[in-house]
N, C-alpha and C positions, 0 to 999 in steps of 0.2 A: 295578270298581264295578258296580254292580246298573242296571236297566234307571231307577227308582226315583228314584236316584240325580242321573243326566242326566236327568231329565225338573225335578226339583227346580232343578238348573244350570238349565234353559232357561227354569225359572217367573218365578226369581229374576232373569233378566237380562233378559226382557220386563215384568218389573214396572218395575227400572231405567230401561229405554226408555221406558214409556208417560210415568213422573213426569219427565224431559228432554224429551219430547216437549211435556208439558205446560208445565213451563219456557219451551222456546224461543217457543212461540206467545202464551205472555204477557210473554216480555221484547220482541217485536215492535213496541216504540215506534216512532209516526211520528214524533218528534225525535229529528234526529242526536245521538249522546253526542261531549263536546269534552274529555271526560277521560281523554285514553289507560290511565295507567294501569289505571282501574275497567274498559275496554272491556278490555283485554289479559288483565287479573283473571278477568274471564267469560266471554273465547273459552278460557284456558288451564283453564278451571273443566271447561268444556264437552268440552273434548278429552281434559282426564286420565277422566271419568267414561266417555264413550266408547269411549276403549280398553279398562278396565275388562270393563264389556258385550263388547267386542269378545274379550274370551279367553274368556268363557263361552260366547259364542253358537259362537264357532271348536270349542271342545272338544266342548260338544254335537252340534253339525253332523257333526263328524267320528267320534263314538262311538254317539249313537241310530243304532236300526236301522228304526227305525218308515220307510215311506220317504213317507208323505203330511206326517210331521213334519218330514220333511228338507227337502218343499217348500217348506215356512214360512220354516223357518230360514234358508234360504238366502237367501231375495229381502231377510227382514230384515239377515242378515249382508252382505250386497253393501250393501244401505242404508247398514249402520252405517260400512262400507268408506268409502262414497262420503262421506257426512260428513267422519268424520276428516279426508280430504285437503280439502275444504272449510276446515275450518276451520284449518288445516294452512296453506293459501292464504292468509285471511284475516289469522294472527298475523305472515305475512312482508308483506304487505302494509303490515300498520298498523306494524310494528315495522322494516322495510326489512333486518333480518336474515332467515337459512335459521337457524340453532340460536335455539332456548328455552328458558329454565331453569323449571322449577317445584320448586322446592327446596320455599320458603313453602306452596305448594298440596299438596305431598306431606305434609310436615308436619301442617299443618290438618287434613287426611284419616286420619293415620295410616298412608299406604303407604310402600312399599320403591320403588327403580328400578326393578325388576323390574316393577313392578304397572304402568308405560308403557311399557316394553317391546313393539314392535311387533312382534306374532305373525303367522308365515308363515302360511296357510290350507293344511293339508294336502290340501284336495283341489286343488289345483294338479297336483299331479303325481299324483297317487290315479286320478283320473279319465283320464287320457291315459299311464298306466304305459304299457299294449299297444304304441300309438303310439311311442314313446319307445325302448323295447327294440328296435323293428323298423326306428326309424331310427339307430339305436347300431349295429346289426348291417350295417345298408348302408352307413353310413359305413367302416365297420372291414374288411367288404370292399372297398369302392372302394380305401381306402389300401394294402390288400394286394395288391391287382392291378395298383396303378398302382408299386410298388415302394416306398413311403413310410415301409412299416409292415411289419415281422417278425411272422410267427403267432407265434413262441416269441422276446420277447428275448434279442438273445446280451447276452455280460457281456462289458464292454469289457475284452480283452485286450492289454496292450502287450509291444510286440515289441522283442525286446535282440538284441544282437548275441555273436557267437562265444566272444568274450573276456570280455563282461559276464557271460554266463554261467557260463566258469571260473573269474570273478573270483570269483561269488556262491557258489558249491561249495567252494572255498578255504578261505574266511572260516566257512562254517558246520563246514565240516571242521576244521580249526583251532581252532576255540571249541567244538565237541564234545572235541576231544583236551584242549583248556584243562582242562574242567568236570571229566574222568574224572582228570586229575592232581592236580587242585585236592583233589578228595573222597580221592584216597590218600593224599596228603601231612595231610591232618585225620585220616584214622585212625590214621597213624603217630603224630602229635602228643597226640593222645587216648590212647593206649596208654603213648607216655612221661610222660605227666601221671598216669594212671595208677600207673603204676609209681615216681613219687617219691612220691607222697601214702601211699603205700601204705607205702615206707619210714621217710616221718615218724613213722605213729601206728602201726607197730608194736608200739612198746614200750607206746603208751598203752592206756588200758582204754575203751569208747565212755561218754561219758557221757549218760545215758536223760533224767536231769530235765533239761537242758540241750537237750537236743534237742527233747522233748515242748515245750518254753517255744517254742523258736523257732516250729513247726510250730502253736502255737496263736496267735501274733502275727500269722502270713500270713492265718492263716484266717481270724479274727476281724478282720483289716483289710479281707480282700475280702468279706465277709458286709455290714459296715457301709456299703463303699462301695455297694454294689449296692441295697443299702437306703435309701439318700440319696441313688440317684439315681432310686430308682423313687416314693418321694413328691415328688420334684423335679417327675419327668412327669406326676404326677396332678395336682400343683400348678399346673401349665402348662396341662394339660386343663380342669383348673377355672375359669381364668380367659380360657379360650378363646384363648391364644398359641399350643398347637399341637394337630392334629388328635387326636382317639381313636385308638387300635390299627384298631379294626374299620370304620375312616372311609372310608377304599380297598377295605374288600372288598365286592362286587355281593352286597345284600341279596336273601334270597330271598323276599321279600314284592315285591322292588321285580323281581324276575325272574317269580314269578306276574301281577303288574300287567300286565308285558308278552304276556306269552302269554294274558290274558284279550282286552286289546287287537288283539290279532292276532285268536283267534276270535272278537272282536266284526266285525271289518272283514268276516270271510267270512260272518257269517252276515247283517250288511247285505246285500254282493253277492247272497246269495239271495234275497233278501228283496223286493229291486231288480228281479232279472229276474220273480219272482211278479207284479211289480207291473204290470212291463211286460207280461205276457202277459194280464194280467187286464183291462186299459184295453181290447183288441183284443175279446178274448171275450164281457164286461161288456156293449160297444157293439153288437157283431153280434144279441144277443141282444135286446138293448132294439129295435135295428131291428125286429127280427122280428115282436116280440110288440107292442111301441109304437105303431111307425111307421103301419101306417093310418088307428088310431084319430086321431094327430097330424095326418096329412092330410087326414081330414075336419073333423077341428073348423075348420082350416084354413081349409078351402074355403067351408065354411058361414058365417064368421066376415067372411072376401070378400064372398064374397054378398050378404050384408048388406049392408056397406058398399057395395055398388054400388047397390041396392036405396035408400038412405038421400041417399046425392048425389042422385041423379036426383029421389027425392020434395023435396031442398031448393033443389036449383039448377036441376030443371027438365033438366037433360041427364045422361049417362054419365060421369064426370071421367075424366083421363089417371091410367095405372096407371103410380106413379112406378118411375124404370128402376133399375135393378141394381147402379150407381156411386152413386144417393141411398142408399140402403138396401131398396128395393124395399120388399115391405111391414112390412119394422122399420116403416115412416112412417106404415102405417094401426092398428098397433098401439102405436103410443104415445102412447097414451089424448089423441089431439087428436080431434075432432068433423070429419067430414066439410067443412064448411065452411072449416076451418082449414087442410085439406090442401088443398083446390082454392084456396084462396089462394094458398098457399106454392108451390105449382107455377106459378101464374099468375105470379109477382113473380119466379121462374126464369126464366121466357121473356123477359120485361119485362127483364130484368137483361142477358141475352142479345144481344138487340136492341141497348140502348145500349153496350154494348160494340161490337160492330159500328160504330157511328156514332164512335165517340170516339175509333177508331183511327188517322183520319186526322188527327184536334189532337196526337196523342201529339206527333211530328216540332217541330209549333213547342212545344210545352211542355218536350221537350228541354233544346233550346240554353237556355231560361227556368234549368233548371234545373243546370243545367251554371254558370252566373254564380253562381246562388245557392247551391252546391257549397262554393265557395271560402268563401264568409260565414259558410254553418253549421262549417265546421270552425273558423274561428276564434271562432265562439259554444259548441264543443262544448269546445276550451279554455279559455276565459273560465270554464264550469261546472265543470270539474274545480277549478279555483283559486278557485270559490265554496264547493263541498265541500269541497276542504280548511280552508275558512276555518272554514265553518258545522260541522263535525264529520264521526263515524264513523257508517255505517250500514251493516248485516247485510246482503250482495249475496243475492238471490235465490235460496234449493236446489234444485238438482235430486234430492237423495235425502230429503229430505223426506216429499213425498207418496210414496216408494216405502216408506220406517219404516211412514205412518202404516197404507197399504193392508193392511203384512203385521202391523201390529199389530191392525188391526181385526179382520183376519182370525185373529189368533190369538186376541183375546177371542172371537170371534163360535163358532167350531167347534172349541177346541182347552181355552182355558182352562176350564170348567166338565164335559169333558165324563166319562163314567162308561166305564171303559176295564177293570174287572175282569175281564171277559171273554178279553180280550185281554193273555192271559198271556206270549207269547213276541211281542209287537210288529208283529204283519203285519199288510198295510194290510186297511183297512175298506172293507167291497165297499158301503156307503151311500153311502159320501162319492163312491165313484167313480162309481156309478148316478147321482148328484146331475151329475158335472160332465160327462157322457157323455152323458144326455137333455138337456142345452143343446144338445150339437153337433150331436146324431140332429134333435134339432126346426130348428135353421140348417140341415142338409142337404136337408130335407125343405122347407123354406122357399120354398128356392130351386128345387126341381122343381115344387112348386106355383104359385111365380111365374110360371112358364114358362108351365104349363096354362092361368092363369088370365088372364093377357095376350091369350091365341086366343083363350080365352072373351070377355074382353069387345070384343075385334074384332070377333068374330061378333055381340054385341047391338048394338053400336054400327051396323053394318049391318044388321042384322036390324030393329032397331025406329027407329032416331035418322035413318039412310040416310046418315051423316055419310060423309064420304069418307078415305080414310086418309092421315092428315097425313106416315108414314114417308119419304114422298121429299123434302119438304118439310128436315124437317128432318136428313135424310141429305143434301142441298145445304149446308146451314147447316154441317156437320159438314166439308164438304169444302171447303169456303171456309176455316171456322176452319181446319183444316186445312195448307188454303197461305200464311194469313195467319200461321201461327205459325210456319213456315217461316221466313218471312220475318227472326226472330225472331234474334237472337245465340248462335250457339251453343258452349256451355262446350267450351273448347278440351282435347281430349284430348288425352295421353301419345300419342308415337309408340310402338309396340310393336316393335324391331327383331330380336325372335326369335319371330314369329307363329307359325313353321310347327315351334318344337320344343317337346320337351313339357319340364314340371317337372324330372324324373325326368333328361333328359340335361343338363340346366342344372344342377342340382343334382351333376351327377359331374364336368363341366367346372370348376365351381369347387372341389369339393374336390378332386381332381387339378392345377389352380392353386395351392394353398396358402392359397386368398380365405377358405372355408370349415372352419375349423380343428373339434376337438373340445376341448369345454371343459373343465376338468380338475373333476374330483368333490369341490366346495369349498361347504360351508356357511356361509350367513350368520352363523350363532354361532359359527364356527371364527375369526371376527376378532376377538379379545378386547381388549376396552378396558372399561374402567370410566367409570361416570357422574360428573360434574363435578358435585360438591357448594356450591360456593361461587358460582355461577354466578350468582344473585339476589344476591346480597350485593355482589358487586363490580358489577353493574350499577347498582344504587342510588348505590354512593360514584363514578360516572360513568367506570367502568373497564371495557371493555369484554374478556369473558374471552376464552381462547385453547378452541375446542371440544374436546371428549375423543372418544375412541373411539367412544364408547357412541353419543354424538351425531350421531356420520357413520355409523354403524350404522343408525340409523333414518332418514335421510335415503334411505339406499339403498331401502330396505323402502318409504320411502314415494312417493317420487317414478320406483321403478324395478319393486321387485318386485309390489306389488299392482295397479298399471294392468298388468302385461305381463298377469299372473295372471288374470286375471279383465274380460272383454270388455266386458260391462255398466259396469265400473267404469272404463275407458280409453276409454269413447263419452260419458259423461257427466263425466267430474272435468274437472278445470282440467290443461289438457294438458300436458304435457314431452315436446319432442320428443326436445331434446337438452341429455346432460347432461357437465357437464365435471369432472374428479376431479381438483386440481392441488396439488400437496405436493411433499418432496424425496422421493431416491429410497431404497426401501426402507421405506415405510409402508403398502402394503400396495394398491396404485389396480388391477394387475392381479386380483390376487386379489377382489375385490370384484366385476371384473368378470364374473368366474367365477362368481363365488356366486352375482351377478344370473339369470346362465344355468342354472345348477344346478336354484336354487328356484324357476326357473318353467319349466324344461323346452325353454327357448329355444336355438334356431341361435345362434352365434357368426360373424360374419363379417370378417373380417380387411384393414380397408381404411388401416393403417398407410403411411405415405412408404417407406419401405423395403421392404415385401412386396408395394405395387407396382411396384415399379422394378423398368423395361425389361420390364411387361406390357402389353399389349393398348398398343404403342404408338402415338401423333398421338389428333387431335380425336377421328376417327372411334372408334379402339378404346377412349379413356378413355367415350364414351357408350355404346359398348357393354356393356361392364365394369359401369357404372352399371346400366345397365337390367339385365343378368344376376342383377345381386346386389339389387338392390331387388326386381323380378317374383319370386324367387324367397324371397325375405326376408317380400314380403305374403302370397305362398301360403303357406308352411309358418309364419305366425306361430305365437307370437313368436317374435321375431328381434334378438337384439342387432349392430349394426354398430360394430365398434370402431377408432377412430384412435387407437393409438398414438404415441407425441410429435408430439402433434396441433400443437404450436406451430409444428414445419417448416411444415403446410400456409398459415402465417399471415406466414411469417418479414419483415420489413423487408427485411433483405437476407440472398440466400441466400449463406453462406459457400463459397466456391470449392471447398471436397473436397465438397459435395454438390451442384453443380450437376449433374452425369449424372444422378445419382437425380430429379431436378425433383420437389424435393418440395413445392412448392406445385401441382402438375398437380390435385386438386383444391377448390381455394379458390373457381372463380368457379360449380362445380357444387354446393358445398355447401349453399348460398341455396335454391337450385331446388327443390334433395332435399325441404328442409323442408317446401316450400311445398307441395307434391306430396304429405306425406302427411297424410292425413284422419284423424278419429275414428275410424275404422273398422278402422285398419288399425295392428298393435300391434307396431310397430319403434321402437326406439328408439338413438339413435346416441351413444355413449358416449365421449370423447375424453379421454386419460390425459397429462398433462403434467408433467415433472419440473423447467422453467424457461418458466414462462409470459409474463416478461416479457421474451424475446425474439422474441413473437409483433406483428402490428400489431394494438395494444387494440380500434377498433373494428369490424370485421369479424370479430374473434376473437369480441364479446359480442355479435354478429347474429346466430350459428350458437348461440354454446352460453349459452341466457339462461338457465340453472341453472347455476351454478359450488359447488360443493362443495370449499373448503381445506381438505385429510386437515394435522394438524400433526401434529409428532413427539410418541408419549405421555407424559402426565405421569407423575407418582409413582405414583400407585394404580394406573394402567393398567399400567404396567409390573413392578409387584408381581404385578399377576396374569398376564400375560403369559412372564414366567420361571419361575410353577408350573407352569403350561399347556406349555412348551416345553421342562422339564425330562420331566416326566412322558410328555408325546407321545414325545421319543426316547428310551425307555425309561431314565431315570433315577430317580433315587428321592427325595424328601428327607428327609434325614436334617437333622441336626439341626446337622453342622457347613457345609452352604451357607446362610447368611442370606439369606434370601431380602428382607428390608428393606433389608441391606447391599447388594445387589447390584442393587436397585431402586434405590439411593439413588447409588450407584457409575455404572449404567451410564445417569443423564443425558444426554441430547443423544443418546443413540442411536435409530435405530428400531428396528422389528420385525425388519427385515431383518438389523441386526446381530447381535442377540439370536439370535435363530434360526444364523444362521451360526456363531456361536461356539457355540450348546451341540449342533450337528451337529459341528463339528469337535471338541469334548472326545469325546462321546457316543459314541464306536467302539464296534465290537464287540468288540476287546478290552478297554474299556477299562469296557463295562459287565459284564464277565465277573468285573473285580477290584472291580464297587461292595461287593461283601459283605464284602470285607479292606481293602478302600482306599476311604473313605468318599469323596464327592463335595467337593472343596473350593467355597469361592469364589475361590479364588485362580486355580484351577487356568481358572475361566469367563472372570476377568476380563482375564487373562491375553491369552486369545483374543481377547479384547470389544476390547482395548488395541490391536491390529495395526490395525485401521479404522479410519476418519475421521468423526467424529458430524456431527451437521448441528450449525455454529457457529451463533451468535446474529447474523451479520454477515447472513447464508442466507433465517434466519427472517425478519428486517426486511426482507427484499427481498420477500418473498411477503406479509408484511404490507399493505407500500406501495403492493405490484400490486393486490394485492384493496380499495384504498380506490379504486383509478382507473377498476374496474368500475362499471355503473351503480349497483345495491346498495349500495356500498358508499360510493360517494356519497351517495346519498339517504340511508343512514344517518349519515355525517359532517354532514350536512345539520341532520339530525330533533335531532341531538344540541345542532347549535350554536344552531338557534334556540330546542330546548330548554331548554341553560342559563342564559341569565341575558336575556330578555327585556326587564327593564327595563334591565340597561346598556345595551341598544344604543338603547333608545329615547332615554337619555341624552346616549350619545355623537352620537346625530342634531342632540339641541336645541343641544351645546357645537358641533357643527358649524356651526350657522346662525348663532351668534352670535359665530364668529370670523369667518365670511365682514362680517355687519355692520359688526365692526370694523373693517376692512382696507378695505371699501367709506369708512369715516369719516373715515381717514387717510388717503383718496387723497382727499377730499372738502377 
């Protein structure tokens, strides 16, 4: 697509934003709403039009080449980022579930699932490829010098012994002498068959119309059949039951797309570095020719203003310092009066601080009583909001939409760009943002000059004395008084003296620091849950689909790791927990998490520490190793694997060696430890969660994500997807409905393992003679154990004893039926009555 093109995408999804933007600040009522539904209605309203935006503005971002456009895009696209998970926050909030259906709101709109589909940001990895490749390669060294990892894998050879060997020569020798007897004895047979046919119809004469008949019955049977089978498949085509011919082959429109794509990307990178060399050039040059003129108007403009105090108050005023904004403060159109105010009521401020430090002590302990009272009036108000209603929490991406929307009516949307035929930046706009910076550099050296200047009048004509020592005492006092002061208790650091670099080879020589396997987010197929709204209404609460726990990943995993502005600002997830039976897919997720955002992996499973860094002392070592080196190189995923050992009730006798609770009372700590700033996030995969202890299990991991076994549709696409990934075909005799409908109760795991095990090399060798059965899959599928329904209730029950899932059994039952209980309250009061009447 044309330059043209994306610039129309970008028009079309900032016009979107600006009429949402406008929305939101007029749905801004100061009365709380007490109608969940309607409030649920217009956060889910809000969130599907946003993603929306959010794939136009992602496509754009990642296709224009322009790169002062790209600036825009960006700040808006992290905006639009930060939203989503805003309002993302808010629908679990009001609704005390993680999955939401918008069935009804798709419908209304006219979209597909597809159109809420959360889109990765390719510049995630675009931007840090270099990085990435060069720590691929020292990883790959480390493991190859530590002995982990072969340059060239060998192919596992198994070793037989002397006799299996001749046993095996034997047997092929012997069934070769078989095959070579079998094939003479049929020539013999064939010859004597010959040879009596031949004596029968000696005496006869051939008969020609008899034969011709026959040879015209064969033909004309397999002409017709071929015929009725190929309007069969058109017929099926037509009604969209099964693919086109040309459905599988890589279109060559859709292989040009790609290679335009491709040289779109490099001729951005050029485009990029022009731009960056032009900011440097652009600004030297503005210095050159600018800059005096700047620091005389400067000076002159000073001058004045000292010239204008003195005519109004009679003395020199103080030139404010360098932390106020130095003369930002005489240029920002106040009146000389207003500044020697506003300095005076500084000092004045000053002062009583000084004096009020010695009350702080008894106002303390004051407060320290009345401590315990506000907490319990801060409670009191949460259970008056709930009573009084819903209210929109505060955004932080907000004012960042509205900056970059303004900014793209103000410079972008009107503006005349024929000139600029091939998209490189515009030497205006950067002259514009470069004489800001030349005139603040120059700011500040005039400051300087002009401070001595008025020392020297201030002594010259006023004979004032210089107040500097004065308030350099005041400076050292505050000083030792803030000393005095509490100070935020730092991390011990117990490897000061090593660098990243040998930390980083210690653990992957440990086995802590693994490499994550090259696994895509859309490589987990599942399909969207269509009835999702429907069965919430008749007060059925559904079982979530693939699709669902797909974007959960994407949202509470991939875009905070991805992107820093949006992990400093959204509603945090430290830690999250993935808890299903086994074989649904919790490690692979984990992988994709790392894939798509470029992230360490690091390996702090019960088992792959056992019998390292062992006692107190080595498990904090270990800890600091893997976290120090988890903030440096963010992002960083840290993964516990059956995270429920570190929780266990009681640890079963064959794993006490392993002590696999060794980190349970460290895991609190971690969390508390890490800040906004720093994009780790610790991921715990469980296959039986309710033999963890529940509440310190939901301390550490306050995200819980339940992966269920797939339904019908997920698993219809799921057995195309994994017939075709191991090189199978489908043909027409594996029903792919039958074998979705067949292999119920299984998961991905099993699926996948049976069509690896059909799927050989030989066995795709004979798909063109020997079509693919279902029988032949199901066969396979049949040797496994599905997850019973006995399994599912159990993961059910756990996830209602988590807080969530409480609070939603909660929401539910004061939900329904309000007035019985208010009924069964009054039958209450008026049986106690009775029972008072007859002891009366």
């Amino acid at each position: 697509m044309s330059h043209v093109t994306y610039n129309k995408m970008w028009a079309e999804a900032q016009e979107g934003l600006n009429n949402l933007l406008q929305t939101e600040t007029e749905d801004k009522s100061p009365k709380p709403l007490k109608d969940h539904p309607i409030v649920f209605q217009m956060l889910a309203t809000f969130y599907v039009k946003y993603v929306q935006i959010f794939h136009n503005l992602e496509t754009a971002y990642d296709q224009i080449v322009h790169p002062q456009k790209r600036l825009v895009i960006r700040q808006v696209l992290e905006g639009v980022m930060g939203r989503i998970l805003e309002l993302k926050n808010e629908m679990v909030e009001l609704e005390n579930s993680e999955f939401h259906y918008f069935d009804d709101i798709l419908q209304d709109q006219k979209l597909c699932p597809e159109h809420i589909e959360i889109p990765i940001p390719r510049y995630f990895i675009k931007e840090k490829l270099k990085v990435l490749k060069e720590r691929e390669k020292i990883l790959a060294q480390i493991l190859v010098n530590a002995g982990l990892q072969d340059i060239e894998p060998k192919k596992h050879i198994k070793v037989m012994t002397f006799e299996e060997a001749i046993r095996i020569i034997q047997i092929s020798e012997r069934a070769r002498q078989g095959r070579l007897r079998a094939e003479f004895m049929k020539q013999i047979y064939l010859e004597e068959k010959r040879e009596r046919q031949a004596r029968l119809h000696s005496g006869k004469s051939p008969n020609l119309d008899a034969s011709a008949v026959c040879i015209q019955k064969v033909w004309r049977g397999y002409i017709q059949m071929k015929r009725t089978e190929k309007i069969r498949e058109e017929e099926m085509i037509f009604l969209g039951m099964s693919p086109p011919p040309h459905f599988h082959r890589i279109s060559a429109s859709l292989m040009q797309a790609q290679r335009v794509e491709a040289m779109r990307c490099e001729v951005q990178e050029k485009h990029e570095e022009e731009y960056k060399k032009a900011l440097v050039a652009i600004k030297n040059r503005l210095r050159e020719m600018e800059g005096p003129d700047i620091k005389e108007s400067l000076q002159e403009q000073i001058r004045q203003w000292f010239i204008e105090c003195r005519h109004i108050t009679g003395k020199f005023p103080d030139y404010p310092d360098e932390e106020d904004g130095g003369s930002i403060v005489i240029f920002s159109q106040k009146t000389p009066e207003q500044v020697a105010a506003e300095l005076a009521a500084k000092e004045e401020e000053l002062q009583k601080k000084s004096k009020d430090k010695g009350k702080k002590g008894k106002k303390e302990k004051e407060k320290k009583k009345k401590g315990k009272e506000k907490g319990k009036e801060k409670q009191e108000k949460k259970a008056n909001e709930e009573k009084e209603g819903w209210k929109m929490a505060p955004s932080n991406f907000l004012p960042i939409m509205e900056e970059g929307n303004n900014w793209y009516k103000d410079v972008w949307q009107h503006r005349e760009e024929g000139w600029n035929f091939h998209q490189e930046y515009d030497p205006e706009l950067v002259k514009e943002e470069k004489r800001k910076e030349v005139k603040e550099e120059i700011r500040v050296q005039v400051d300087e000059l002009m401070r001595q200047e008025l020392k020297n009048l201030k002594l010259a004509v006023d004979r004032e004395k210089d107040k500097k020592k004065r308030s350099g005492k005041k400076k050292k006092k505050k000083g030792t008084k803030d000393g005095k002061k509490k100070k935020s208790k730092k991390e011990k650091d117990l490897t000061p003296d090593r660098t990243i670099d040998s930390l980083y080879k210690e653990l992957v020589e440990g086995g802590l620091l693994i490499k994550p396997k090259t696994v895509k987010l859309s490589d987990y197929v599942g399909e969207y849950s269509y009835l999702g709204t429907t069965l919430r209404q008749v007060d059925i609460e559904p079982m979530p689909s693939l699709a669902d726990v797909r974007q959960l990943i994407a949202l509470y995993g991939i875009l905070p790791l991805g992107s820093q502005a949006l992990h400093e600002k959204s509603p945090l997830v430290k830690a999250l927990l993935l808890a299903g039976p086994a074989g649904v897919g919790k490690k692979m997720l984990v992988h994709a998490l790392c894939t798509e955002t470029g992230a360490n992996l690091f390996n702090l499973s019960a088992s792959n520490i056992a019998g390292k860094y062992p006692g107190k002392s080595g498990l904090q070592m270990l800890l600091n190793m893997v976290f120090k080196v988890a903030k440096q190189l963010q992002p960083s995923v840290v993964w516990i694997g059956n995270t429920e050992k570190t929780f266990y009730k009681k640890v079963p006798k064959a794993e006490k060696e392993m002590e696999p609770k060794r980190l349970k009372k460290n895991l609190p700590k971690i969390l508390k430890s890490l800040k906004a700033e720093d994009r780790v996030l610790i991921v715990g995969t469980t296959t039986r969660p309710f033999d963890a202890d529940l509440r310190p299990f939901c301390k550490v991991y306050k995200k819980i994500i339940l992966i269920p076994r797939p339904d019908y549709a997920s698993r219809f696409a799921l057995w195309k997807h994994i017939i075709l990934q191991n090189g199978g075909s489908l043909s027409k005799s594996p029903t792919i409905s039958c074998l979705a409908k067949m292999s119920d109760g299984f998961t991905q795991g099993h699926i996948i393992y049976a069509a690896q095990t059909i799927l050989s090399e030989r066995r795709i060798r004979q798909l063109n003679r020997k079509p693919l059965t279902a029988v032949e899959l199901m066969g396979a599928l049949a040797r496994q154990d599905p997850v019973y329904k006995e399994e599912e209730d159990m993961f059910k029950a756990w996830y209602a004893k988590t807080p969530l899932g409480k609070a939603r059994a909660k929401a539910l039952m004061e939900g329904e039926e309000p007035g019985k209980a208010k009924g069964k309250g009054k039958d209450k009061r008026k049986k106690k009555g009775e029972k008072k009447g007859k002891k009366k």
